[in-house]
C-alpha positions as CSV (number, residue, x, y, z in Angstrom):
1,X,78.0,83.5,70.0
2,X,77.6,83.7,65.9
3,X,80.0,81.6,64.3
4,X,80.4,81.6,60.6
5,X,82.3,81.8,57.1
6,X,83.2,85.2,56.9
7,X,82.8,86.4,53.2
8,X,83.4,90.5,53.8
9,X,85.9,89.9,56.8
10,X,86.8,93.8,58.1
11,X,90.5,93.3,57.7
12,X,91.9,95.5,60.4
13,X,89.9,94.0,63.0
14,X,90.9,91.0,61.9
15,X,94.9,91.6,61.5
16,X,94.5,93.3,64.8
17,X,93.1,90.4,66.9
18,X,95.8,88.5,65.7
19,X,98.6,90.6,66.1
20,X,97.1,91.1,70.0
21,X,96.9,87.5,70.6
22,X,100.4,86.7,69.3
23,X,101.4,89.4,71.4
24,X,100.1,88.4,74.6
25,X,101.4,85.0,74.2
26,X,104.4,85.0,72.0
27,X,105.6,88.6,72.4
28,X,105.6,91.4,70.0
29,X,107.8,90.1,67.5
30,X,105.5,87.4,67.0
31,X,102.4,89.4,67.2
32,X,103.5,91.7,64.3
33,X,104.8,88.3,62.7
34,X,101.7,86.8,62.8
35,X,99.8,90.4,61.9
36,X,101.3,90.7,58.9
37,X,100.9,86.7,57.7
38,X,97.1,87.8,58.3
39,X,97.4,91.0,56.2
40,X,98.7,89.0,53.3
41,X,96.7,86.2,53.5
42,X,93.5,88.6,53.5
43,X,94.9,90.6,50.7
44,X,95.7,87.0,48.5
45,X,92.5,85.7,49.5
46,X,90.1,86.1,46.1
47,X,92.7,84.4,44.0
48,X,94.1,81.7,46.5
49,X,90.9,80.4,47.7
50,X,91.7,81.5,51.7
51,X,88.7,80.9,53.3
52,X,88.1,83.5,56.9
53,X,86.0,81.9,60.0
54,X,85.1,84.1,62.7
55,X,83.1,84.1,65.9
56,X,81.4,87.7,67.2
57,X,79.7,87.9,70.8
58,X,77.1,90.7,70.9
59,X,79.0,92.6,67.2
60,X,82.3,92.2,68.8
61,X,85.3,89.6,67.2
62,X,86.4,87.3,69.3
63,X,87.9,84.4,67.4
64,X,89.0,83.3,64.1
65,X,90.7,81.0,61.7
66,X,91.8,80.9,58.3
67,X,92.1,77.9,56.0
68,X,93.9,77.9,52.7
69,X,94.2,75.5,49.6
70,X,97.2,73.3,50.0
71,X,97.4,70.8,47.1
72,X,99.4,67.8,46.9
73,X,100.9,67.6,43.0
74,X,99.9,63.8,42.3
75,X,96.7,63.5,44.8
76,X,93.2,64.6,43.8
77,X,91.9,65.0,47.4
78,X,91.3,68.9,48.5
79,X,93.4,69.4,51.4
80,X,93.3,72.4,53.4
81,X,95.6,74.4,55.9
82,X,94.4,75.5,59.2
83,X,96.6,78.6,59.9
84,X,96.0,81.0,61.6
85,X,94.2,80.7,64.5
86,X,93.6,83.2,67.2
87,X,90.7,83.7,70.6
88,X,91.2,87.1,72.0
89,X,92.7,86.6,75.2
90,X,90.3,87.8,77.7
91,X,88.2,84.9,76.2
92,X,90.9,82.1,76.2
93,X,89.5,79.1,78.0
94,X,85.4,79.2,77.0
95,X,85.6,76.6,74.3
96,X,85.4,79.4,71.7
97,X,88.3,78.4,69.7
98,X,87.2,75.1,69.5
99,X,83.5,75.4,68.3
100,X,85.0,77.9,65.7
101,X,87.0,75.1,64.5
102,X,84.4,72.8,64.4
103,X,82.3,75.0,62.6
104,X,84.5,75.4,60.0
105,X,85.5,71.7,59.3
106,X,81.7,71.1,59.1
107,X,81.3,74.0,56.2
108,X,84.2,73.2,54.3
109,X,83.2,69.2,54.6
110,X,80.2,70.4,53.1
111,X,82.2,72.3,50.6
112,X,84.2,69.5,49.2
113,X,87.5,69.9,51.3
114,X,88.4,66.3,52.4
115,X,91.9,66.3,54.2
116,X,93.0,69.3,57.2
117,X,96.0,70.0,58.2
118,X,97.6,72.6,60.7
119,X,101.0,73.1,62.5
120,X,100.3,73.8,66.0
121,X,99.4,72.7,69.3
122,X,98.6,68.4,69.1
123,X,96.2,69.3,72.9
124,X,94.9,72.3,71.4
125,X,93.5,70.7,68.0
126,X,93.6,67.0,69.3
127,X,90.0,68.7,71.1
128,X,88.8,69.1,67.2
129,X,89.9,65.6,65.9
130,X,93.5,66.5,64.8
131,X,96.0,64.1,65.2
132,X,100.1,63.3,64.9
133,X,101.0,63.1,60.9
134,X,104.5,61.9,59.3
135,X,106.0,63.3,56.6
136,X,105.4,59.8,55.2
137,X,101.8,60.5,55.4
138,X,101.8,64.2,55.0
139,X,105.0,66.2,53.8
140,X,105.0,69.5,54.4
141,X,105.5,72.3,51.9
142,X,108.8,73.8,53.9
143,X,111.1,72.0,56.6
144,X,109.4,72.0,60.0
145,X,111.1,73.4,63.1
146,X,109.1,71.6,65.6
147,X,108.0,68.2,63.6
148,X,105.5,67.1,66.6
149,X,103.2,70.3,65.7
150,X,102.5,68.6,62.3
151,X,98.8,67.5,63.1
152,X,96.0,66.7,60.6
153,X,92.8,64.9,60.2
154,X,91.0,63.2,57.1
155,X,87.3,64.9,56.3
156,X,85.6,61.8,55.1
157,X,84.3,58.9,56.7
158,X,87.7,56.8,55.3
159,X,90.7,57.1,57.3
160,X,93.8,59.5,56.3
161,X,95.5,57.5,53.7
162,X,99.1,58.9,52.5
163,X,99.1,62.4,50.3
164,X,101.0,62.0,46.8
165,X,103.5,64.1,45.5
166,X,104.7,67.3,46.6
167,X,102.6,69.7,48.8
168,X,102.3,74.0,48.1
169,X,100.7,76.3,50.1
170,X,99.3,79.7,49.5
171,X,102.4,82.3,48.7
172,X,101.9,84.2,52.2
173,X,102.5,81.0,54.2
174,X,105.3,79.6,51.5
175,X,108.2,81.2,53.7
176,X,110.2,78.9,56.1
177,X,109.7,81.7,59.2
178,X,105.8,79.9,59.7
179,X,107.3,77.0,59.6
C-alpha cells in the first residue's frame, strides 16, 4: 500500500471513489452529494490550499482524504478540515482508512498545520487521535445537524486550547447541506 500527498490527483477517479462509497453506505443521493463536494473541492484546490491524500494498492485507488484551510479570524494557529474521507468498500475494515489519516496528519504536522478538525464518526477518527470538541472550543463555520460528530485534535505537543473568532471554510464546503 503507497500512501501519500497527492499533488496531480486524477480527478475522475477520485470523484468516482467517492461518489461509490457514499453510495454504498448512504444511498445515491448521498453518493452524488458527496461526488460533487469532491468535484468542487478538486477544482478550488490551487487557490484554497485543499490538500488530496490517497492510498493505491498495486496502481489501483483505494482510499483518500482531503484536508482544507479553515481559519479562525482572531487565532494565528493553521487549522485544517478533514472532509472528505472515503475507503472503497470492498476494502472497508483493513485499517486503510486509518493509516491514510495518519499519514496525512504526519505531513501536514510537518507542513505547519497545528489544529484538525473533521465532522464525522467520533469511533471512526477517535482510532486517529480525534476527539469530542464544543463549540466553546471550536465553532464551526455553519450550524451542525448532529453536534456529537464535531471531533478534532491539536497537532502539537500542547493540548487544544480554545479557537478565536469566527471560523471559514473553503467555499465548496461553506453550504449548510455538509453540515
Amino acid at each position: 500500500m503507497i500512501y501519500a500527498e497527492d499533488l496531480s490527483p486524477n480527478d475522475t477517479a477520485l470523484t468516482q471513489l467517492f461518489a461509490d462509497t457514499f453510495t454504498a453506505s448512504e444511498g445515491e443521493a448521498e453518493g452524488a452529494l458527496i461526488g460533487d463536494l469532491v468535484t468542487n473541492l478538486l477544482q478550488d484546490r490551487t487557490t484554497d490550499g485543499t490538500q488530496v491524500f490517497t492510498a493505491a494498492d498495486g496502481g489501483t485507488l483505494v482510499a483518500a482524504v482531503l484536508f482544507s484551510p479553515m481559519p479562525y479570524s482572531d487565532d494565528p494557529r493553521r487549522v485544517v478540515l478533514l472532509s472528505p474521507m472515503a475507503v472503497t468498500t470492498a476494502r472497508h475494515g483493513e485499517g486503510i482508512g486509518q493509516a491514510l489519516i495518519t499519514h496525512a496528519l504526519t505531513t501536514l504536522r510537518a507542513q505547519g498545520a497545528e489544529v484538525a478538525i473533521t465532522y464525522g464518526s467520533p469511533v471512526f477518527y477517535g482510532k486517529t487521535g480525534f476527539a469530542p470538541l464544543t463549540e466553546a472550543i471550536a465553532p464551526a463555520p455553519q450550524p451542525l445537524s448532529f453536534p456529537h460528530g464535531w471531533i478534532g485534535q491539536s497537532l502539537t505537543d500542547a493540548p487544544l486550547t480554545p479557537l478565536k473568532g469566527t471560523p471559514s471554510c473553503v467555499a465548496a464546503l461553506n453550504d449548510p447541506q455538509y453540515w
